[in-house]
C-alpha positions in Angstrom: -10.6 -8.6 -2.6 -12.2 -5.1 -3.3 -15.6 -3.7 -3.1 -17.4 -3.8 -6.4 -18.9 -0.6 -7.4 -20.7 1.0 -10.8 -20.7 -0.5 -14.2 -18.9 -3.8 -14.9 -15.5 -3.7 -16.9 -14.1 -5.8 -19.4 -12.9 -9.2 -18.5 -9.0 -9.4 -17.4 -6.9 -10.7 -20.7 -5.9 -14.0 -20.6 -2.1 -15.2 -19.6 0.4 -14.6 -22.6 1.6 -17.1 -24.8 4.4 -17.8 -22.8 2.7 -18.1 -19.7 0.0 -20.5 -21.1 3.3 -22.6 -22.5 4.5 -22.5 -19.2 1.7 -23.8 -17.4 1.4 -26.9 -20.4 4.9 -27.8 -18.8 4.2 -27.6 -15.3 1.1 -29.7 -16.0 2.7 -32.6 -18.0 6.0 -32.5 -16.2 5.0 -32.2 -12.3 7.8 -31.1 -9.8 7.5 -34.6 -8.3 8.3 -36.3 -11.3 11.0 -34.0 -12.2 12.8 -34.5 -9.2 12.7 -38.2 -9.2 15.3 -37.7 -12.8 17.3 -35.5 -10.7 16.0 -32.0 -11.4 15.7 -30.4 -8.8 15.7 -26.0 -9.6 12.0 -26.0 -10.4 10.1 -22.4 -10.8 8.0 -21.6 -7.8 4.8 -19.5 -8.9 2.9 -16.6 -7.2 0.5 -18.4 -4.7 -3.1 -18.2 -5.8 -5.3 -16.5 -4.2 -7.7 -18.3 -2.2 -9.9 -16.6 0.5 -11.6 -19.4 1.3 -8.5 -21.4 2.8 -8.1 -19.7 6.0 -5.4 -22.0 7.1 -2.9 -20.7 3.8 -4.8 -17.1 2.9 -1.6 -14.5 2.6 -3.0 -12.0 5.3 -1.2 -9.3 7.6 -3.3 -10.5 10.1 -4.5 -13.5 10.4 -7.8 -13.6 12.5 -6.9 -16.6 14.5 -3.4 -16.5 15.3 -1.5 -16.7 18.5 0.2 -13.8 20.4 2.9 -14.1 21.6 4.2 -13.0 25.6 7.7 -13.0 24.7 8.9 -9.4 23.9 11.5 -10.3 21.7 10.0 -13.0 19.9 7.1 -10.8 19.1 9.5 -8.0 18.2 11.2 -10.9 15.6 7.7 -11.8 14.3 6.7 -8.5 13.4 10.1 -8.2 11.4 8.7 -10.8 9.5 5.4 -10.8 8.1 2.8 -13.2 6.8 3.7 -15.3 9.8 0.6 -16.3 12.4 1.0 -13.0 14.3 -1.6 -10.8 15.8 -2.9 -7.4 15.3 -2.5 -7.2 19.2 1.2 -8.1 18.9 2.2 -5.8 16.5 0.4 -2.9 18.6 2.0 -4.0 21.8 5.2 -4.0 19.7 5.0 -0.4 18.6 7.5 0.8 22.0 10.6 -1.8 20.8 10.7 -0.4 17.5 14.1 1.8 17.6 12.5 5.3 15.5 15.6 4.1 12.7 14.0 1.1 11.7 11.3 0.3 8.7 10.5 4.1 8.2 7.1 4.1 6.9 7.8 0.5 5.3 4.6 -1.6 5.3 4.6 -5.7 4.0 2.2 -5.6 1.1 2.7 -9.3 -0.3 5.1 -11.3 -2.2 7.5 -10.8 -4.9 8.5 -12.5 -7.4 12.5 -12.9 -8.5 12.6 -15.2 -11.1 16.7 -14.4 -11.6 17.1 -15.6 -8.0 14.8 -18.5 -8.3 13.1 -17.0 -5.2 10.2 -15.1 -3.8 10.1 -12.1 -1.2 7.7 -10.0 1.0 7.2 -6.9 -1.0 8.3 -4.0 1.3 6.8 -0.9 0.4 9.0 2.1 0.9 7.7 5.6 0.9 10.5 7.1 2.8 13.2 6.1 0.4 15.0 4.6 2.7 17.0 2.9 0.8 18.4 5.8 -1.4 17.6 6.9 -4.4 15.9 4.4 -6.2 13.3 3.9 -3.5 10.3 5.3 -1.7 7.1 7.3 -2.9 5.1 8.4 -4.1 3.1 5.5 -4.3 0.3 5.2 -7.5 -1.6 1.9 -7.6 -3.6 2.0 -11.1 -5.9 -0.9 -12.0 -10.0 -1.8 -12.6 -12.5 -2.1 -10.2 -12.6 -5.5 -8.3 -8.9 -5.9 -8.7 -7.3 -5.4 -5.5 -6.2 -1.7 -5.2 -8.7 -1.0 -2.1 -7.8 -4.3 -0.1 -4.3 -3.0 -0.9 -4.8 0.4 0.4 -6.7 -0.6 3.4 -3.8 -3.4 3.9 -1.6 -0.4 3.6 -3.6 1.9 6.6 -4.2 -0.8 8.6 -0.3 -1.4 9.2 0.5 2.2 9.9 -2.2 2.5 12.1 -1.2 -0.8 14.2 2.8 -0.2 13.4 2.6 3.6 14.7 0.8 5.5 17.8 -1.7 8.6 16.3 0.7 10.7 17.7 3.8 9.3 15.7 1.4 8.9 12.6 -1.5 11.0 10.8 -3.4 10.0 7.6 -5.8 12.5 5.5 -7.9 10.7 3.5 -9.7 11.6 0.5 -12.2 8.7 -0.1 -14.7 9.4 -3.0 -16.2 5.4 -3.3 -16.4 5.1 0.7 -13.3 2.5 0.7 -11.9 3.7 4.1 -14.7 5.1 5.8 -14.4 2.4 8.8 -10.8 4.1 9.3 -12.2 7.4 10.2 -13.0 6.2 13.9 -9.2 5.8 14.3 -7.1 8.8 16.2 -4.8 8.6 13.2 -7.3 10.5 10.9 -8.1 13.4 13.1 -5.6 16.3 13.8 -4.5 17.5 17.1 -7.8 19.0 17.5 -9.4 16.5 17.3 -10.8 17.3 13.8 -11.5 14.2 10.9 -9.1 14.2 8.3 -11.5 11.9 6.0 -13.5 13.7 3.5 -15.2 12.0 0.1 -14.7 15.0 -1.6 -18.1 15.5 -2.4 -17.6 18.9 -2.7 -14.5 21.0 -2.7 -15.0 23.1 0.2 -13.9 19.6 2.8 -10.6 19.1 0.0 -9.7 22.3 0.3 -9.8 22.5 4.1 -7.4 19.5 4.3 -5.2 20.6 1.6 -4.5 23.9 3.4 -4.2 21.6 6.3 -1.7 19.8 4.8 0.5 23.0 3.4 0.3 24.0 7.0 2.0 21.3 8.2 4.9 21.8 6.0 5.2 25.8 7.1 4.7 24.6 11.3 7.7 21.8 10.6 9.5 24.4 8.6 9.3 27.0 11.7 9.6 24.3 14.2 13.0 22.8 13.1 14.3 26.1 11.1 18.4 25.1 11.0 17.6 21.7 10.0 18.7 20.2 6.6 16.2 17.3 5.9 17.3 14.1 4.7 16.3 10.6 4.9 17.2 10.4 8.4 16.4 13.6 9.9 13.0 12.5 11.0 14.1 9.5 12.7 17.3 11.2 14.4 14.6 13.7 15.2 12.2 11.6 16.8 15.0 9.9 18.9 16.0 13.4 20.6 12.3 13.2 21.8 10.7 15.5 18.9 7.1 15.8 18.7 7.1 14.8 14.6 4.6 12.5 13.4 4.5 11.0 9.8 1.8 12.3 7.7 0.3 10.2 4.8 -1.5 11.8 2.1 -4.3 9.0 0.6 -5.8 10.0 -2.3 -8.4 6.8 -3.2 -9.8 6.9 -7.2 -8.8 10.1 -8.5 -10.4 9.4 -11.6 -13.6 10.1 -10.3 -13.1 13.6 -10.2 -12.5 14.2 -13.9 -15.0 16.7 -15.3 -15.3 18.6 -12.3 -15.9 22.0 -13.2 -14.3 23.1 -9.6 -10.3 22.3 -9.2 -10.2 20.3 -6.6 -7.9 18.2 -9.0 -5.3 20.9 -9.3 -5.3 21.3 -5.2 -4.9 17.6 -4.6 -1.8 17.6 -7.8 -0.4 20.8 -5.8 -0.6 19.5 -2.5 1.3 15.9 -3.9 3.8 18.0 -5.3 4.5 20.2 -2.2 4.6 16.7 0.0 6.6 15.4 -2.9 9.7 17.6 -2.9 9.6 18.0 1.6 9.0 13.9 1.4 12.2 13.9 3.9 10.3 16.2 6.3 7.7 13.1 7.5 5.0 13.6 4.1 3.7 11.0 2.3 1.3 10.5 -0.6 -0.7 7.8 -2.1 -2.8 7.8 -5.1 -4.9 4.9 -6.6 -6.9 5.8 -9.7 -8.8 2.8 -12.7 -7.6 5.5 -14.9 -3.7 6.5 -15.9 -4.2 9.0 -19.0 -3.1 12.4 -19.1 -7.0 13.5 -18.5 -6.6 11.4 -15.2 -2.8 11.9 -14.3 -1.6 15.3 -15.1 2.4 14.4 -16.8 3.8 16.3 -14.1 2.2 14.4 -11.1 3.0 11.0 -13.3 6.7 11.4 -13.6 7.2 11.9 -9.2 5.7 8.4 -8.6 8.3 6.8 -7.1 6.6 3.4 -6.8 4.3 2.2 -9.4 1.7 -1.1 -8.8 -0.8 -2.3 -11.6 -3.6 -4.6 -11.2 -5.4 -6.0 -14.4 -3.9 -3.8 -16.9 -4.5 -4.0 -20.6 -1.2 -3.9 -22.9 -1.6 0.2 -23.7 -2.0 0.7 -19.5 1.2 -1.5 -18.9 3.1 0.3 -21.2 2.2 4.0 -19.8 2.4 2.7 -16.3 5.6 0.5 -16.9 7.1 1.1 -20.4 7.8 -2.3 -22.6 7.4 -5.7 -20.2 6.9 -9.2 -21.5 5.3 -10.2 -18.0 1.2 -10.8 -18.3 0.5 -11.4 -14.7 -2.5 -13.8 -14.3 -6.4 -12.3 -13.5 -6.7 -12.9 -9.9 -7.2 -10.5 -7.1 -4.4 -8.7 -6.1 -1.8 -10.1 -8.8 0.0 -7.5 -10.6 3.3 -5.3 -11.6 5.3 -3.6 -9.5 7.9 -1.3 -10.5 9.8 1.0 -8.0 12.5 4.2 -9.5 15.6 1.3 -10.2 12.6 1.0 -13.2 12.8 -2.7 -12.6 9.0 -5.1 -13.2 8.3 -7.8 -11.2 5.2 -9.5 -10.9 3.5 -9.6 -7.1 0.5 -10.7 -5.2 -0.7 -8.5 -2.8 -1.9 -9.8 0.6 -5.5 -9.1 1.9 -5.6 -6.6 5.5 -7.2 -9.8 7.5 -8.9 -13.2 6.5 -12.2 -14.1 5.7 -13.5 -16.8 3.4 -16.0 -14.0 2.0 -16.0 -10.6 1.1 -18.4 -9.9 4.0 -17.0 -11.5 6.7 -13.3 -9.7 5.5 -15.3 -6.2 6.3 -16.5 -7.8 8.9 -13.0 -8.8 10.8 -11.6 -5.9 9.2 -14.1 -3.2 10.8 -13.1 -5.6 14.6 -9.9 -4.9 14.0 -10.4 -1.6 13.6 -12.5 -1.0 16.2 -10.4 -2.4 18.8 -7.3 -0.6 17.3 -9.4 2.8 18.1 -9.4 1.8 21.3 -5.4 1.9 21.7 -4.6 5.2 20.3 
């Protein structure tokens, strides 16, 4: 689901005990079976990832999948996700969204509610939309080859089809290369026209776009200076006709700036802070990082995640990322923990950007789609 890069890591740990019970059950006592002596509330599990069944692969955007030419039908589709609906559609859809609705929500996958014998699509929130157990920032912690860059690029490649460049900006700080196919899009340069992708080779690039970034929060300051930012000022803004785009802040592997002797780590925490607290003004952040120790995640930067997502975590990472949780999701590609600031777990499975039944042909649709969204502004 992710590129592969570097050393190889330990192997996922197996299901828990209870899990491995559970699946005994479901193996000797099939759901047909059970039905037929009249039991019919039977546990539905996370489906399993499988790339290589196009027909049933959880996608936002399925590469084959009809468009279509009824505006409100499309407008319904795009409401609901993981249904055979276009990249096309949602783009031509962008115009009958009212500015109110979704705020910088994006359908990552499916949830899992055991209590309510159902699952969900996971809606991320970043806006908080929902009050104040909701929205960002965002951290999603896990290994190599475990889903957080298909989840990330899932993540860009909504906003970037769900909002025009000028009602959405991303900076992009990219140090394994995951997102460099987004930085043709208009979303990741500024009104100059300048790229808002760096790797962060080098700390002169970071530092450019992290004084970008406190820019934008003086310019919004000065250009709305009697208003009193909540979760729907940018919205009711946008509405009167306000130029006001969203800005996202995507900081990909921060571990991998350990050790510098530079501080390009304390600009990055800074500038996550600063976006943190004027979050109501139209600033996001995202950070994804193998590592989640205090020599990765300085405590302070830790405690403002509003939303937390783990993939292939051992039990000393679940507990810093999550606290005590009985749930060992099992090793597949984007299956994991999701926690958001009501502090309650679930277990999830993340949905891949577009479909592919190999690695090589998802870059492959993934870099069309993303060519032809450059095209659309």
């Amino acid at each position: 689901m992710a590129s592969i890069n570097g050393d190889a890591h330990e192997e996922p740990e197996a299901p828990s005990v209870a899990q491995a019970f559970i699946n005994a059950i479901v193996k000797a006592y099939p759901r047909k079976q059970a039905q037929d002596k009249g039991v019919h509330m039977w546990p539905e599990t996370l489906p399993i990832p499988d790339p290589t069944d196009e027909a049933h692969t959880l996608a936002l955007f399925p590469q084959h999948s009809p468009a279509s030419t009824d505006i409100q039908t499309r407008y319904d589709a795009i409401r609901r996700p993981f249904t055979p609906l276009s990249l096309q559609a949602q783009v031509s859809g962008r115009q009958h969204f009212p500015p109110s609705d979704r705020v910088m929500m994006a359908p990552i996958g499916l949830i899992d509610i055991p209590e309510a014998r159902r699952q969900e699509t996971l809606w991320l929130d970043l806006h908080g939309a929902e009050g104040q157990f909701s929205g960002g920032p965002l951290l999603v912690a896990g290994m190599q080859g475990s889903g957080k860059a298909s989840l990330l690029q899932l993540i860009l490649l909504w906003f970037t089809a769900r909002y025009s460049a000028k009602q959405f900006r991303c900076i992009v700080i990219d140090p394994l290369l995951d997102f460099e196919i987004f930085k043709t899009l208009p979303h990741l340069r500024n009104a100059q026209g300048d790229a808002l992708w760096t790797e962060g080779d080098t700390l002169d690039p970071v530092k450019t776009l992290t004084e970008y970034g406190e820019q934008l929060i003086a310019d919004r300051r000065r250009q709305f200076p009697n208003e009193r930012w909540d979760a729907q000022s940018v919205p009711r803004l946008q509405a009167q006709g306000a130029d006001i785009p969203y800005t996202l802040l995507l900081i990909a592997n921060l571990h991998t700036f350990e050790g510098r002797r530079d501080n390009v780590v304390a600009l990055l925490k800074d500038l996550v802070l600063k976006w943190y607290k004027d979050r109501y003004m139209g600033f996001y952040s995202i950070i994804s990082s193998e590592e989640i120790g205090l020599r990765y995640i300085p405590v302070d930067l830790m405690a403002r995640f509003g939303t937390r997502i783990g993939f292939f975590l051992n039990e000393q990472q679940r507990y810093d990322l999550f606290g005590r949780v009985h749930i060992v999701p099992e090793p597949y590609p984007g299956r994991g923990l999701v926690m958001a600031r009501d502090r309650v777990v679930h277990e999830m499975q993340t949905a891949l950007p577009v479909n592919g039944s190999t690695e090589r042909i998802r870059m492959e649709n993934l870099e069309q789609a993303v060519r032809w969204l450059a095209q659309q502004g």
